[in-house]
C-alpha positions in Angstrom: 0.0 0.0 0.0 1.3 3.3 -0.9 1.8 6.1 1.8 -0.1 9.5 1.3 3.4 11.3 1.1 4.2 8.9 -1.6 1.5 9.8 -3.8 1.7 13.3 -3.5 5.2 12.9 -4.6 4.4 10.9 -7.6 1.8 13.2 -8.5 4.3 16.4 -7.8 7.2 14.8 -10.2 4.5 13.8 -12.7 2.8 17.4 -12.5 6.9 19.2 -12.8 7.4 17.2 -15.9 4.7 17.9 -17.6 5.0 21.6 -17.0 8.8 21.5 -18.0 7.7 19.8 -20.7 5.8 22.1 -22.1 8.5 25.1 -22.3 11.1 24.8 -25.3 13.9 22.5 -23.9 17.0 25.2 -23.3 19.6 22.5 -21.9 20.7 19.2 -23.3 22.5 16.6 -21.2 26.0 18.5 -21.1 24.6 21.8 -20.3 21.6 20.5 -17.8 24.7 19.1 -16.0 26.5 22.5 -16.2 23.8 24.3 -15.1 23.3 21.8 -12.3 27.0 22.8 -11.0 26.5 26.4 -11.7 23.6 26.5 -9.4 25.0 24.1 -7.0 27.9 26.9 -6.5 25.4 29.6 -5.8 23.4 27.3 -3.3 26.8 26.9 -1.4 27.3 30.6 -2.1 24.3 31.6 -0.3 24.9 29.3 2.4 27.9 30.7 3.4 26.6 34.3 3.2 23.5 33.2 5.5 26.1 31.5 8.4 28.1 34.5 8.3 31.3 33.4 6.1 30.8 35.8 3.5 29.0 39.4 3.0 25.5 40.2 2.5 23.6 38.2 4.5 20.9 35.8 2.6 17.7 34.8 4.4 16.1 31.1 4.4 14.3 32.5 1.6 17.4 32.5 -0.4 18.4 29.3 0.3 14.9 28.1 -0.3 14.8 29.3 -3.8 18.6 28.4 -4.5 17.4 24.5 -3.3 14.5 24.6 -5.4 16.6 25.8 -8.7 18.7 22.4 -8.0 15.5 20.2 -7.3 14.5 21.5 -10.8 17.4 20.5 -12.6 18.1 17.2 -11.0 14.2 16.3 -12.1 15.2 17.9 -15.8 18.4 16.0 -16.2 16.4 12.8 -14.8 14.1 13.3 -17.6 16.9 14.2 -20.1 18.4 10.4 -19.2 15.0 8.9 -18.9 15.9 8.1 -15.1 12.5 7.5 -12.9 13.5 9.2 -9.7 10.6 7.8 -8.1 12.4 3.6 -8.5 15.5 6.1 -7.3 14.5 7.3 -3.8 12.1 3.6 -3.4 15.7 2.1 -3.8 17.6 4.5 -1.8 15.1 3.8 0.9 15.2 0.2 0.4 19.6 0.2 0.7 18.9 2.5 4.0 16.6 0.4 5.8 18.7 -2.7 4.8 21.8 -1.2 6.3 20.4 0.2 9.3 18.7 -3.3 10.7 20.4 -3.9 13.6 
């Protein structure tokens, strides 16, 4: 049986794709992965900037939106490779609970 959460994620990735889909593909596998980096960089940018490394100071906000920017190219490059990331995270969660039995 499936949980709630687990639906709603299904239905949320299903939903993203469709949308992305539907806008003229900008990045093909060597530049989704680019991109990917490039905004991996600014999420760690912003993080030090919000603990105080670096000047200004970013908000939760920021690192809200700079997380979201990389959840949306991991699920574009996933689709780019034909990659289900829902068999991903089942398996993920699957290795997890097999190693952590006592």
């Amino acid at each position: 049986m499936k949980r709630k959460s687990e639906f709603n994620f299904q239905n949320f990735i299903r939903s993203f794709r469709k949308k992305i889909n539907s806008f003229p593909r900008k990045w093909n596998k060597e530049a989704g992965t680019l991109h990917l980096v490039e905004e991996i960089g600014e999420f760690t940018e912003i993080i030090l900037q919000h603990k105080g490394y670096k000047a200004p100071y970013k908000t939760r906000e920021d690192i809200k939106n700079a997380l979201s920017d990389i959840v949306e190219d991991v699920i574009c490059l996933a689709d780019l490779y034909k990659i289900d990331l829902i068999d991903i995270f089942r398996e993920i969660i699957a290795d997890k609970t097999t190693k952590n039995k006592p």
